[in-house]
DSSP file (Angstrom, degrees, kcal/mol; ACC not computed):
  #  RESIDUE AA STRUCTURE BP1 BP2  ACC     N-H-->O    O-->H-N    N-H-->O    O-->H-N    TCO  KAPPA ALPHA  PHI   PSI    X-CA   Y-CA   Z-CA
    1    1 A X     >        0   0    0      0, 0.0     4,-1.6     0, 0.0     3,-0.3   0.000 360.0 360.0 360.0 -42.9    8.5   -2.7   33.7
    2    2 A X  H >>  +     0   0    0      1,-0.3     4,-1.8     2,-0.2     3,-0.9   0.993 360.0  54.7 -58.3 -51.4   10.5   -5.7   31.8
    3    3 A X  H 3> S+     0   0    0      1,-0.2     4,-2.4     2,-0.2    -1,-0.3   0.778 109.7  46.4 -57.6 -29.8    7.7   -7.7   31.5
    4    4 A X  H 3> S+     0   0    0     -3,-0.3     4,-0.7     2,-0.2    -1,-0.2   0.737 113.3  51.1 -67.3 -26.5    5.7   -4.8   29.8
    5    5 A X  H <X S+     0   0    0     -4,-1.6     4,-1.7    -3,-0.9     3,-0.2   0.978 113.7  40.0 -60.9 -70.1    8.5   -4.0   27.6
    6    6 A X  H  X S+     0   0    0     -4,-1.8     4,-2.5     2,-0.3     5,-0.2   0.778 117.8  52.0 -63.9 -46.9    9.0   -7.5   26.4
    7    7 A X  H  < S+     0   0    0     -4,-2.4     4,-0.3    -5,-0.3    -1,-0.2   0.880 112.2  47.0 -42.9 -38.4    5.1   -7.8   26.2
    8    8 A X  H  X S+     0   0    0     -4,-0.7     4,-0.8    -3,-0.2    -2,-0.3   0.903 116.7  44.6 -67.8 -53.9    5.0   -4.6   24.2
    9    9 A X  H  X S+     0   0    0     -4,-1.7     4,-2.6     2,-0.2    -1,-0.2   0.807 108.9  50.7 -42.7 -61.2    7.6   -5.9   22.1
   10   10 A X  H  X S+     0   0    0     -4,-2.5     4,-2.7     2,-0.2    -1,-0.2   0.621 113.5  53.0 -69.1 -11.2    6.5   -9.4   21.5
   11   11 A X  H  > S+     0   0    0     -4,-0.3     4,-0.8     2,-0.2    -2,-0.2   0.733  98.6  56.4-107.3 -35.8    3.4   -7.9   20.6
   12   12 A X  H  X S+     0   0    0     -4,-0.8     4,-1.6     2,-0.2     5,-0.3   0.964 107.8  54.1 -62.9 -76.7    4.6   -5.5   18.1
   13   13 A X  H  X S+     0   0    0     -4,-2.6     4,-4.5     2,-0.2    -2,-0.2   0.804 104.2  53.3 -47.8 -48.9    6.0   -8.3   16.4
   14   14 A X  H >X S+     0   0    0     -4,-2.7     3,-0.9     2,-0.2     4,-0.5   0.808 111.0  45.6 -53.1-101.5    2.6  -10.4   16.3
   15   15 A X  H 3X S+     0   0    0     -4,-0.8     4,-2.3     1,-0.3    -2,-0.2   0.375 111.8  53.5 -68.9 -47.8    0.7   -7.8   14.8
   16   16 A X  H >X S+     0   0    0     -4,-1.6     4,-4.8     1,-0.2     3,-0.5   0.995 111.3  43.1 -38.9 -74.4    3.6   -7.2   12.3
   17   17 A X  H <X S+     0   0    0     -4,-4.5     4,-4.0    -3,-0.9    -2,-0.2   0.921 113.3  60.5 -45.3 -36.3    3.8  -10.7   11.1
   18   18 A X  H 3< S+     0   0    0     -4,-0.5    -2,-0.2     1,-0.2    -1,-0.2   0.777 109.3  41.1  -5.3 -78.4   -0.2  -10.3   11.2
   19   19 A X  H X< S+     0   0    0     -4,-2.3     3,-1.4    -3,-0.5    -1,-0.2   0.884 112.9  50.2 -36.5 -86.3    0.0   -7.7    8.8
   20   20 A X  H 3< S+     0   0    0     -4,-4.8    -2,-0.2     1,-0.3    -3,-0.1   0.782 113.8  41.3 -68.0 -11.6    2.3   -8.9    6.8
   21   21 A X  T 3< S+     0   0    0     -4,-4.0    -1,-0.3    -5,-0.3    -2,-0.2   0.134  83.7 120.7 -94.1  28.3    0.7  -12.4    6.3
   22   22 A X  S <  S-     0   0    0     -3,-1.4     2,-0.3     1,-0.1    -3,-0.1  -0.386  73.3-120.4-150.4 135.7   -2.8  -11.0    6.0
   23   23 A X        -     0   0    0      1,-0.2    -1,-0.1    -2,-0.1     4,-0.1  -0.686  32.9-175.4 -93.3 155.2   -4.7  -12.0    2.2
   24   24 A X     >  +     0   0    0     -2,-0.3     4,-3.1     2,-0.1     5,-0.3   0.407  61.1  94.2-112.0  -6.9   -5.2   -8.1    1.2
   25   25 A X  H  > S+     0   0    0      1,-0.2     4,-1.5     2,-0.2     5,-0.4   0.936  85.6  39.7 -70.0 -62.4   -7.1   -9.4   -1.9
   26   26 A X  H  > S+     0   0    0      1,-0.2     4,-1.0     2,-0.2    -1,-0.2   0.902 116.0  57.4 -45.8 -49.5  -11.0   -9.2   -0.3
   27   27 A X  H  > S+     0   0    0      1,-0.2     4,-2.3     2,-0.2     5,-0.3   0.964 111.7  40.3 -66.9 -43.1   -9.9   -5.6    1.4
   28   28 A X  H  X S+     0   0    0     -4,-3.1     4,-0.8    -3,-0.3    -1,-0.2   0.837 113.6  50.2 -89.9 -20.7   -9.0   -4.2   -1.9
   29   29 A X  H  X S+     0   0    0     -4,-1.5     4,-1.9    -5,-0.3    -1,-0.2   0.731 112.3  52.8 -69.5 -13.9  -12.1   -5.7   -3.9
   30   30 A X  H >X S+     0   0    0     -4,-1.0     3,-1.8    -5,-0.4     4,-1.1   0.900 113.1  42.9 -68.6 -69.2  -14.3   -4.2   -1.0
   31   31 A X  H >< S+     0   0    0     -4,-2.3     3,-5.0     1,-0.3     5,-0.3   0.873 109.9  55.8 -63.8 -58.7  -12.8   -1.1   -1.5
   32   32 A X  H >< S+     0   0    0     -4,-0.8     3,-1.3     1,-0.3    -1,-0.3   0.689 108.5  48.7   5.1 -78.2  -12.9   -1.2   -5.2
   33   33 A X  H << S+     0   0    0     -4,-1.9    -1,-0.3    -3,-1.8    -2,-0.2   0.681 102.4  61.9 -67.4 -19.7  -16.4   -1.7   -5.2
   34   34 A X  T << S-     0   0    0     -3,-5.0    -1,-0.3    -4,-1.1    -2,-0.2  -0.134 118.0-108.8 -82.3  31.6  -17.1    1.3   -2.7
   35   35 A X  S <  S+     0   0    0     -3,-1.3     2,-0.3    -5,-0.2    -3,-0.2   0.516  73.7 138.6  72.2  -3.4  -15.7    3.3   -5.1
   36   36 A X        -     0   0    0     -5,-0.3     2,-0.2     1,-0.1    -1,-0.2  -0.678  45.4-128.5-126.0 132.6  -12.4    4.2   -3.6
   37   37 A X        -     0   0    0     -2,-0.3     2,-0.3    -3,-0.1    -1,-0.1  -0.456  19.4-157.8-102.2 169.9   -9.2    4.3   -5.6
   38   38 A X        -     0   0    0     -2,-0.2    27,-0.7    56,-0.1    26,-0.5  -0.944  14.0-171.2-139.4 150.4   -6.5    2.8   -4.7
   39   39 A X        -     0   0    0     -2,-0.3    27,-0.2    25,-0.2     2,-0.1  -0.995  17.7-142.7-131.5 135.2   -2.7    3.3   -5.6
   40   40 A X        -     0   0    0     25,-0.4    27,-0.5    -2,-0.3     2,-0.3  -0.508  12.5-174.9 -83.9 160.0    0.3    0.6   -4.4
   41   41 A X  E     +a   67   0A   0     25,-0.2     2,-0.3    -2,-0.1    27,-0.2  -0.711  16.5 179.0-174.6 127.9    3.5    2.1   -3.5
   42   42 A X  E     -a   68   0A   0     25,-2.7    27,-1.7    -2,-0.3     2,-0.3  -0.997  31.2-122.1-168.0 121.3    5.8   -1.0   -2.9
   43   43 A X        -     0   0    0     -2,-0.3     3,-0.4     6,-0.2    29,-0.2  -0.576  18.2-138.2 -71.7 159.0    9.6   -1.0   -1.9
   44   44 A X  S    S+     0   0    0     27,-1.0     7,-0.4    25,-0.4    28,-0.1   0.902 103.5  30.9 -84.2 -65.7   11.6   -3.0   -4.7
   45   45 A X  S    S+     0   0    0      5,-0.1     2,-0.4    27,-0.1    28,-0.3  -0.332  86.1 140.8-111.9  24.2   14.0   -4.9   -1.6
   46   46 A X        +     0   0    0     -3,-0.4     5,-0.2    26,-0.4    26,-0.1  -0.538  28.7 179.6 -74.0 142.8   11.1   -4.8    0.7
   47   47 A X  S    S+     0   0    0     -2,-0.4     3,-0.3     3,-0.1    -1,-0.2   0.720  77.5  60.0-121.2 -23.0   11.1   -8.5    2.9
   48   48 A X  S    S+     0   0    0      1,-0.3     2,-0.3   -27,-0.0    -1,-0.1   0.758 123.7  17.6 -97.3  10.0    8.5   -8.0    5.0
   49   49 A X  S    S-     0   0    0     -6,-0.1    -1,-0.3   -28,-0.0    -6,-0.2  -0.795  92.1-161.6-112.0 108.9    5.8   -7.6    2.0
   50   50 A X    >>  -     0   0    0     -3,-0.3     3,-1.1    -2,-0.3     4,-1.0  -0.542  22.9-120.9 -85.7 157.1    8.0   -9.2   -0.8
   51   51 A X  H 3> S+     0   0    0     -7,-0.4     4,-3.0     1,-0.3     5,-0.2   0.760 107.7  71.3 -71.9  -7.0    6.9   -8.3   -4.2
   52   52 A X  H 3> S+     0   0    0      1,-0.3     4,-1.1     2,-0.2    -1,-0.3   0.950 105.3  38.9 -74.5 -41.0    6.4  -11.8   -5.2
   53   53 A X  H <> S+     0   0    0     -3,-1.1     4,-1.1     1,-0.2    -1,-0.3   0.714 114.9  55.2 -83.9   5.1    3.0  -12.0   -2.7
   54   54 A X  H  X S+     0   0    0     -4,-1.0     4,-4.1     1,-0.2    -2,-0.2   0.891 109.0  43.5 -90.0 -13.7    2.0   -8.6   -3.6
   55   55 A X  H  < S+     0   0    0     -4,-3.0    -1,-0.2     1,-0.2    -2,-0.2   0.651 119.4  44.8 -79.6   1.4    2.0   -9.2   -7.5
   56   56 A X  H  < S+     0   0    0     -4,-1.1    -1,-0.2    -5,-0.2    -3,-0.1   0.729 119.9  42.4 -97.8 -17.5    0.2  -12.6   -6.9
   57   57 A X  H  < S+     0   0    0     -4,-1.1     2,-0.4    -5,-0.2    -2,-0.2   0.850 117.2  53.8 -62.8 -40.2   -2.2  -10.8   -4.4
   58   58 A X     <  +     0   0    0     -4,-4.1     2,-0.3    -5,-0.1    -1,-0.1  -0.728  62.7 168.1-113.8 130.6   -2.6   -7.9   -6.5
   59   59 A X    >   -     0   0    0     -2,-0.4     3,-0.9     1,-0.1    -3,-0.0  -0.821  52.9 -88.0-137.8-169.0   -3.8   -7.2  -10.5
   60   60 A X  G >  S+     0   0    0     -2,-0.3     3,-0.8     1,-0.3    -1,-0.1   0.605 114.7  61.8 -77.7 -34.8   -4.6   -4.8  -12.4
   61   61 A X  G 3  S+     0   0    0      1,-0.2    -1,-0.3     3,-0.0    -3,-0.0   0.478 103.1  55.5 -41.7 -40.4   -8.4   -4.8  -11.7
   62   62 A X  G <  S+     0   0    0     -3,-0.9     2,-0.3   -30,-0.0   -30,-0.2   0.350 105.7  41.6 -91.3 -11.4   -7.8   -4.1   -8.4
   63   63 A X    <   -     0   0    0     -3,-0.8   -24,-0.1     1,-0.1     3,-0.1  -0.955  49.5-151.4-141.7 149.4   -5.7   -0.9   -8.4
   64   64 A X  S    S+     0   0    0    -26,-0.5   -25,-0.2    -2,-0.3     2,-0.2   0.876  90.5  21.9 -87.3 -19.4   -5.5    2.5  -10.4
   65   65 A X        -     0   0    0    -27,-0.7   -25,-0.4   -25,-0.1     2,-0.1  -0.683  53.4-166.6-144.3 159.0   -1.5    2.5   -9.6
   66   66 A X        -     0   0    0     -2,-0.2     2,-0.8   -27,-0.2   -25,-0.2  -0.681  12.1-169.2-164.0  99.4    1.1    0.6   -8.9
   67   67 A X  E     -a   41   0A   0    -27,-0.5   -25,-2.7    -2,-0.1     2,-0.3  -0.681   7.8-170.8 -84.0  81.0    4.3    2.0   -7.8
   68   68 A X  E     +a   42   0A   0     -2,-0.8     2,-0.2   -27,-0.2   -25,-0.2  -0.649  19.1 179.0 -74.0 126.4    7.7    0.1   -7.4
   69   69 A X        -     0   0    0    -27,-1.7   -25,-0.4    -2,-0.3     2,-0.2  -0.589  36.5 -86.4-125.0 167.9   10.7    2.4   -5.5
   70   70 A X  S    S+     0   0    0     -2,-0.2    -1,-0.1   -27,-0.2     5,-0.0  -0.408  81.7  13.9 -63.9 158.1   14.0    1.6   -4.6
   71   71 A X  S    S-     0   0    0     -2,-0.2   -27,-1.0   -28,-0.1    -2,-0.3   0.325  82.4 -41.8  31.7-160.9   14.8   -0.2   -1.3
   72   72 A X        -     0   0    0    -27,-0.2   -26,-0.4   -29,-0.2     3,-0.3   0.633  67.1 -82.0 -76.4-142.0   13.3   -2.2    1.7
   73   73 A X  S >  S+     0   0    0    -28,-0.3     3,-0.7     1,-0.1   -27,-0.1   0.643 132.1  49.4 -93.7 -29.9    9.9   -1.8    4.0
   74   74 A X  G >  S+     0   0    0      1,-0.2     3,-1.1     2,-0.1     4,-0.5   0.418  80.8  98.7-101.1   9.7   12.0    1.2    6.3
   75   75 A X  G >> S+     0   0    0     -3,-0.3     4,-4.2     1,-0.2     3,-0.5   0.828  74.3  66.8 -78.0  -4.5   13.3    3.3    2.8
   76   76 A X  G <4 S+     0   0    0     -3,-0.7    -1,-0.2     1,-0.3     7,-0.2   0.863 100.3  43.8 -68.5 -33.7   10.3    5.8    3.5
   77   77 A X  G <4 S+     0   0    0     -3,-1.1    -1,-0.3     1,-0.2     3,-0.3   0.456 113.6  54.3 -91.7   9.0   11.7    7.2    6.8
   78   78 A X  T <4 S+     0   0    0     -3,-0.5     2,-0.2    -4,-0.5    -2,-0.2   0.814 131.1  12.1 -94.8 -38.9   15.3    7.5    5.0
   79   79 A X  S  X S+     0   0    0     -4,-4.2     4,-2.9     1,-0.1     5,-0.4  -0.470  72.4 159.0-125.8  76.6   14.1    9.5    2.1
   80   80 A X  T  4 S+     0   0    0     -3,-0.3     4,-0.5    -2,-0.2    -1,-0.1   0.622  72.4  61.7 -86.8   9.7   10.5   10.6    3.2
   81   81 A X  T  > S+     0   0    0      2,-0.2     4,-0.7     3,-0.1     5,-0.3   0.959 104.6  49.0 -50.7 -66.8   10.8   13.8    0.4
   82   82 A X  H >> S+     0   0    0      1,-0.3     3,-1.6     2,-0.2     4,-0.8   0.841 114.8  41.3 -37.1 -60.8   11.1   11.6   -2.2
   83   83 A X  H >X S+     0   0    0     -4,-2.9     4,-1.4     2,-0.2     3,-0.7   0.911 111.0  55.9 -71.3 -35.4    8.4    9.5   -1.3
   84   84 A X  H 3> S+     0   0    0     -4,-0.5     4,-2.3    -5,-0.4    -1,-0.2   0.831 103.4  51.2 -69.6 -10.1    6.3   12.0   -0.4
   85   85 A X  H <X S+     0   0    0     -3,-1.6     4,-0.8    -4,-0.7    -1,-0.4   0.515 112.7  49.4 -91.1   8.9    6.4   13.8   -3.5
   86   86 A X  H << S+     0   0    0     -4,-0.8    -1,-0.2    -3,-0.7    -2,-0.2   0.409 104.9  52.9-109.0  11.5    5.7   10.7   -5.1
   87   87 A X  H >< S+     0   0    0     -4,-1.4     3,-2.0    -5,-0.1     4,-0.4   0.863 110.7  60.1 -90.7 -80.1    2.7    9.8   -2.8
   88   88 A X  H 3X S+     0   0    0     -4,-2.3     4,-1.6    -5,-0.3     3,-0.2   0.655 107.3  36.6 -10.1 -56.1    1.7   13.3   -3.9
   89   89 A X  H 3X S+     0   0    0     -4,-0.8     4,-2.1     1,-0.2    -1,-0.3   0.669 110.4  63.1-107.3   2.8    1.5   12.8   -7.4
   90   90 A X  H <> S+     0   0    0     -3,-2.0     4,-0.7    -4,-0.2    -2,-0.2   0.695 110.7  40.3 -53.7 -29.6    0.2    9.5   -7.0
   91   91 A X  H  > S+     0   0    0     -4,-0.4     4,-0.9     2,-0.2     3,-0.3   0.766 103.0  59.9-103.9 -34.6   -2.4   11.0   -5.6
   92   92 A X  H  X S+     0   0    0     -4,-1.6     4,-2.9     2,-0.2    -2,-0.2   0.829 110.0  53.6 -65.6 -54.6   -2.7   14.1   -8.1
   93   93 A X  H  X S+     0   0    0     -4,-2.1     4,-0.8     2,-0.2    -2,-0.2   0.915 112.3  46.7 -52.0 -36.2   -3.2   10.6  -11.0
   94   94 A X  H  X S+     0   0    0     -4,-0.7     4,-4.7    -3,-0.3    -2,-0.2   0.905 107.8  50.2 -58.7 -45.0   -6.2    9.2   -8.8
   95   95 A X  H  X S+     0   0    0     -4,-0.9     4,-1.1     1,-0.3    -1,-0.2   0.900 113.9  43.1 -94.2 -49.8   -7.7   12.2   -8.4
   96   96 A X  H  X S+     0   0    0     -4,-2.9     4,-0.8     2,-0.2    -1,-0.3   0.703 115.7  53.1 -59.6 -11.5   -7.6   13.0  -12.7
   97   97 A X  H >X>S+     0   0    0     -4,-0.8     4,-2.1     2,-0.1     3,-0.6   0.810 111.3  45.2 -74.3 -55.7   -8.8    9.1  -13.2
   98   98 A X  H 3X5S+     0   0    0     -4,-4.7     4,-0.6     1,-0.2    -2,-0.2   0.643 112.4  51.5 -27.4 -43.3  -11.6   10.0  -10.8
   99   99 A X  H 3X5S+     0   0    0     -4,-1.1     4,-1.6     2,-0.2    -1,-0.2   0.541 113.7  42.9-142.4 -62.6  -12.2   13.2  -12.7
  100  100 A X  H <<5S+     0   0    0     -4,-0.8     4,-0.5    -3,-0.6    -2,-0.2   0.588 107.6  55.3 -69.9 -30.2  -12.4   11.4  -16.0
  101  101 A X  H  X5S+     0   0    0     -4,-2.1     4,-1.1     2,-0.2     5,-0.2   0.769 115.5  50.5 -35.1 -51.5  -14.7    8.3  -14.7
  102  102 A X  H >X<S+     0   0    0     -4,-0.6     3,-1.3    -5,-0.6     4,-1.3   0.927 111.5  42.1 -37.2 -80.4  -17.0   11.4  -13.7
  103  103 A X  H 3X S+     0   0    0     -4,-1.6     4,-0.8     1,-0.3    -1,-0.2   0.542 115.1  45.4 -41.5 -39.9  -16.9   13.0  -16.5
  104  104 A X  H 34 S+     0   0    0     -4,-0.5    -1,-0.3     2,-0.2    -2,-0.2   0.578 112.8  58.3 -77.8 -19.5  -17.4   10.0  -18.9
  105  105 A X  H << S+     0   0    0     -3,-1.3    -2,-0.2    -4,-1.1    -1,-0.2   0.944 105.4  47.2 -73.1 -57.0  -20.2    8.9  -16.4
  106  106 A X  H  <        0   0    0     -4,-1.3    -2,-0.2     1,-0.3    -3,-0.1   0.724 360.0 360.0 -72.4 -34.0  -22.2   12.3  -16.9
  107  107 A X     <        0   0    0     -4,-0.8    -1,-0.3    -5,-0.2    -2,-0.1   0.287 360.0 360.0 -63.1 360.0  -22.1   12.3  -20.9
């Protein structure tokens, strides 16, 4: 049972670092190009994605949104209203840029 715990564990941690050292830049041009909009939502005091790689990973070109909050990587489960209404109306912008690409498309 320790040894699966401590596997389990060690293993959770590889995947984390994974994750967080992982170039995101090709995953978000893909989706880009498939059409699929994309918004950032990025703690401020986060350390394991610090903002310094996502703003060299990430431009403007690449996203519809870009959201900077207060606190770390964990602040979502300490105030997960807040974020959610802001997930929410993140989501609410995509979906009027989407709306307006249509529209401008169809003209």
């Amino acid at each position: 049972m320790r040894m699966y715990l401590w596997k389990t564990i060690a293993q959770t941690f590889a995947e984390a670092r994974a994750i967080a050292q992982a170039d995101i830049r090709d995953m978000l041009v893909d989706l880009r190009r498939r059409g699929t909009r994309i918004a950032v939502i990025h703690g401020a005091d986060d350390r394991l994605f610090r903002i310094e790689k996502i703003q060299a990973n990430v431009d403007t070109g690449m996203v519809d949104g870009f959201y900077c909050v207060a606190g770390g990587h964990q602040q979502i489960l300490l105030e997960p209203t807040s974020h959610a209404r802001l997930a929410n109306n993140a989501l609410l912008a995509l979906g009027r840029k989407r709306d307006q690409f249509n529209a401008a498309r169809a003209q």
